[in-house]
C-alpha positions in Angstrom: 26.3 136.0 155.1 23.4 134.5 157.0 21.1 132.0 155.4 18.3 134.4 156.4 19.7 137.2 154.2 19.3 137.0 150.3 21.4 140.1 149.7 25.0 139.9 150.8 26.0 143.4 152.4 29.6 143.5 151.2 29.1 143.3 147.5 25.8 143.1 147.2 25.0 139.4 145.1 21.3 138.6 144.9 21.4 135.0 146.0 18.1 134.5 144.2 20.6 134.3 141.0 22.2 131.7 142.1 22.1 128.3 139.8 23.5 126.3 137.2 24.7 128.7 133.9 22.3 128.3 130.8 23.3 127.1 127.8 23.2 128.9 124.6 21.7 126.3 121.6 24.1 128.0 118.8 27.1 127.1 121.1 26.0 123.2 120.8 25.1 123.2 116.8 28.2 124.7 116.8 29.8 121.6 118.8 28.1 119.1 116.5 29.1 120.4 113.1 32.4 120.4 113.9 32.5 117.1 115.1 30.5 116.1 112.1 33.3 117.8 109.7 35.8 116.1 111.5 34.4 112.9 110.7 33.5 112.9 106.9 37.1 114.2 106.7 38.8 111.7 108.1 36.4 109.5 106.1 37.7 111.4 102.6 41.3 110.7 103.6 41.0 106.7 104.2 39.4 106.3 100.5 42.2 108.4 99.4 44.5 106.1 101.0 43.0 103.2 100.2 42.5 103.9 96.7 46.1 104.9 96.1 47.5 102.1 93.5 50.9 100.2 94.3 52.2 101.8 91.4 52.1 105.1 92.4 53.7 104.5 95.3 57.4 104.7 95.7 59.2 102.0 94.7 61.0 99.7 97.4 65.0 100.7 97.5 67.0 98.0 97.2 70.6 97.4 98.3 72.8 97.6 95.0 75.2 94.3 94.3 78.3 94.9 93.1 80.6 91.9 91.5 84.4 92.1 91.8 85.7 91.6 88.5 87.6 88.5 88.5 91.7 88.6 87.7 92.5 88.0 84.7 94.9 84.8 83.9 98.4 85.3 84.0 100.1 82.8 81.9 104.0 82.2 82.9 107.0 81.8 80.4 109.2 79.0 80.3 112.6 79.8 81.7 115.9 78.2 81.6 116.1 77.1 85.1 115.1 75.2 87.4 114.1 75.1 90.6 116.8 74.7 93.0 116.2 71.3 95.6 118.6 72.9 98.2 121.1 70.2 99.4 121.4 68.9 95.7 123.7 69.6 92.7 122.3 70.1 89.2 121.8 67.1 86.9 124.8 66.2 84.6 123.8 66.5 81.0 121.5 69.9 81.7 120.7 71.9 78.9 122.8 74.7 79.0 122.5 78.1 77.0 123.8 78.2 73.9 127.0 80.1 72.5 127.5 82.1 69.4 130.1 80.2 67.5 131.2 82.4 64.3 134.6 83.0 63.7 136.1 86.5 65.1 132.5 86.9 66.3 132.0 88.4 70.2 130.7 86.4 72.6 127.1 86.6 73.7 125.2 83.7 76.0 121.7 83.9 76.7 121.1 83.1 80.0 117.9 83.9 81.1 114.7 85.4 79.9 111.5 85.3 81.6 108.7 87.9 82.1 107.0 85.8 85.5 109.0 82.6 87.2 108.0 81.4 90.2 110.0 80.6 93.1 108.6 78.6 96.3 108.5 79.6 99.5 112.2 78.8 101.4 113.5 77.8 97.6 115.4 79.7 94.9 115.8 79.6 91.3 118.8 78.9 89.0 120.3 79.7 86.0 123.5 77.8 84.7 126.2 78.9 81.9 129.2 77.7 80.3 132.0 80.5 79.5 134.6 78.8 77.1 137.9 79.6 76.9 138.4 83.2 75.5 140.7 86.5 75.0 137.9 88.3 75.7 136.9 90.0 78.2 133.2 89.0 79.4 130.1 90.0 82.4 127.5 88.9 83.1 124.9 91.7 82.8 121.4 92.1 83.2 118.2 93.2 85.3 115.9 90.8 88.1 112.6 92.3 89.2 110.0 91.4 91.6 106.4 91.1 90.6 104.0 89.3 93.1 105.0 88.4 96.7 107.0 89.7 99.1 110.0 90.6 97.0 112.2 92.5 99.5 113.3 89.2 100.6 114.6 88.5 97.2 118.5 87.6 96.7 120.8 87.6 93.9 124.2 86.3 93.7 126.7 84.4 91.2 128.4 81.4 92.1 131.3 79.5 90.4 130.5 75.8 90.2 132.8 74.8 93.3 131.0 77.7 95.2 127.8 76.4 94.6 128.6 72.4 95.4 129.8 74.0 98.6 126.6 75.8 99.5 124.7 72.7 98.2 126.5 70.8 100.6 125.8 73.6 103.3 122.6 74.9 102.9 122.0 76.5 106.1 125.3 78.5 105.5 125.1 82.0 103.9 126.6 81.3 100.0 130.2 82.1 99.7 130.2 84.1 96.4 133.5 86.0 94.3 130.9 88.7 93.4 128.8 91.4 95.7 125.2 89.4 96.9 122.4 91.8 95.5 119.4 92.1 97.5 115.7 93.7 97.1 113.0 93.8 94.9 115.0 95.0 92.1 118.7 94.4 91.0 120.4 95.3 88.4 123.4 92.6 87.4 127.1 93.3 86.5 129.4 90.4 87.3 132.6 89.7 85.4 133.9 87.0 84.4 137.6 86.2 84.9 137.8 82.9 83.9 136.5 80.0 81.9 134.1 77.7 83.6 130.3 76.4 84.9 129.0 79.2 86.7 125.3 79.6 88.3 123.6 82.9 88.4 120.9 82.0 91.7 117.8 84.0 92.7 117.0 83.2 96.2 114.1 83.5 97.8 114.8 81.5 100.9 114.3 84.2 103.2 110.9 84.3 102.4 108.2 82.2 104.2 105.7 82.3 100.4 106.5 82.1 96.8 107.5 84.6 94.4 107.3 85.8 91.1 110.4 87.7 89.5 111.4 88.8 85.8 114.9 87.7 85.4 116.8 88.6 82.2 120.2 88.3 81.7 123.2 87.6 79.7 127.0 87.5 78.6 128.5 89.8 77.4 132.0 89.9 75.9 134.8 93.0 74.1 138.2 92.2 73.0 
């Protein structure tokens, strides 16, 4: 289009039209009221905000404590034996259990009774009895149990006094016995007893590198 012409010949635009666009005043009052709402709006919500008092807001969570209860005491029961020193033999003049002593009466020696005895790490526990001369016929009977510790390891056996000066002697040795070794957490006992004599009922926890807690009860037993 030549800058003499003011009409162009193809489609005919008036150049005399051109310019910038008007601008329609409702369009801008429209622009400025809105910004204006927007304002006291945001306004409105920051007093809200700031008004809001700390009690109506939620409440902080905190972590929740919890206390282990604390075990309660458990309070062991004399027994009759002692703790075996390995490489030692028992005391002369120990207390031994008691025998029933009326005439044409059975037999019957207490020999041990306890709910919890401890027995150290690499250690064991004894019980000694005195069978008198007798026509009867006598066993040892009775029940061992582990309670606390690693009582798999546990060992039970019955040894005549000259068996257990031997293994005294040789502690490293496994301990020679005339009766079956019993091992585990729970045993139940049935030795008898051919003859009169000292004889030491041992549970043995020697296999075991900590202590342990057993219930040991047992006792003789004699029929005609």
């Amino acid at each position: 289009m030549l800058e003499s012409k003011t009409v162009c010949a193809q489609c005919g635009w008036d150049r005399s039209q051109d310019g910038p666009p008007s601008q329609d005043p409702a369009d801008q009052k429209a622009r400025i009221g809105v910004a204006a709402g927007l304002v006291v709006a945001y306004g409105l919500m920051f007093s809200l905000i700031s008004g809001t008092s700390a009690s109506a807001r939620p409440a902080r969570l905190t972590t929740p404590t919890h206390s282990t209860p604390e075990a309660p005491a458990y309070s062991q029961e004399p027994v009759t034996g002692a703790p075996i020193a390995l490489g030692r033999v028992p005391l002369e003049g120990s207390t031994l259990p008691g025998v029933t002593t009326k005439p044409g009466a059975l037999l019957s020696i207490k020999v041990a009774d306890a709910k919890s005895a401890t027995i150290p790490a690499r250690d064991a526990l004894q019980y000694m009895f005195q069978l008198p001369e007798t026509d009867q016929r006598c066993q040892l009977v009775g029940q061992t149990r582990g309670i606390g510790g690693f009582a798999g390891n546990i060992e039970v056996f019955l040894l005549t006094d000259d068996e257990y000066v031997f293994w005294n002697a040789n502690p490293a040795a496994i301990p020679h016995s005339s009766w079956e070794t019993v091992r585990g957490s729970e045993a139940t006992l049935n030795y008898p007893l051919a003859a009169a004599g000292l004889y030491h009922l041992v549970i043995s926890n020697v296999m075991s590198p900590t202590p342990n807690r057993v219930q040991v009860k047992a006792q003789v037993k004699c029929v005609n």
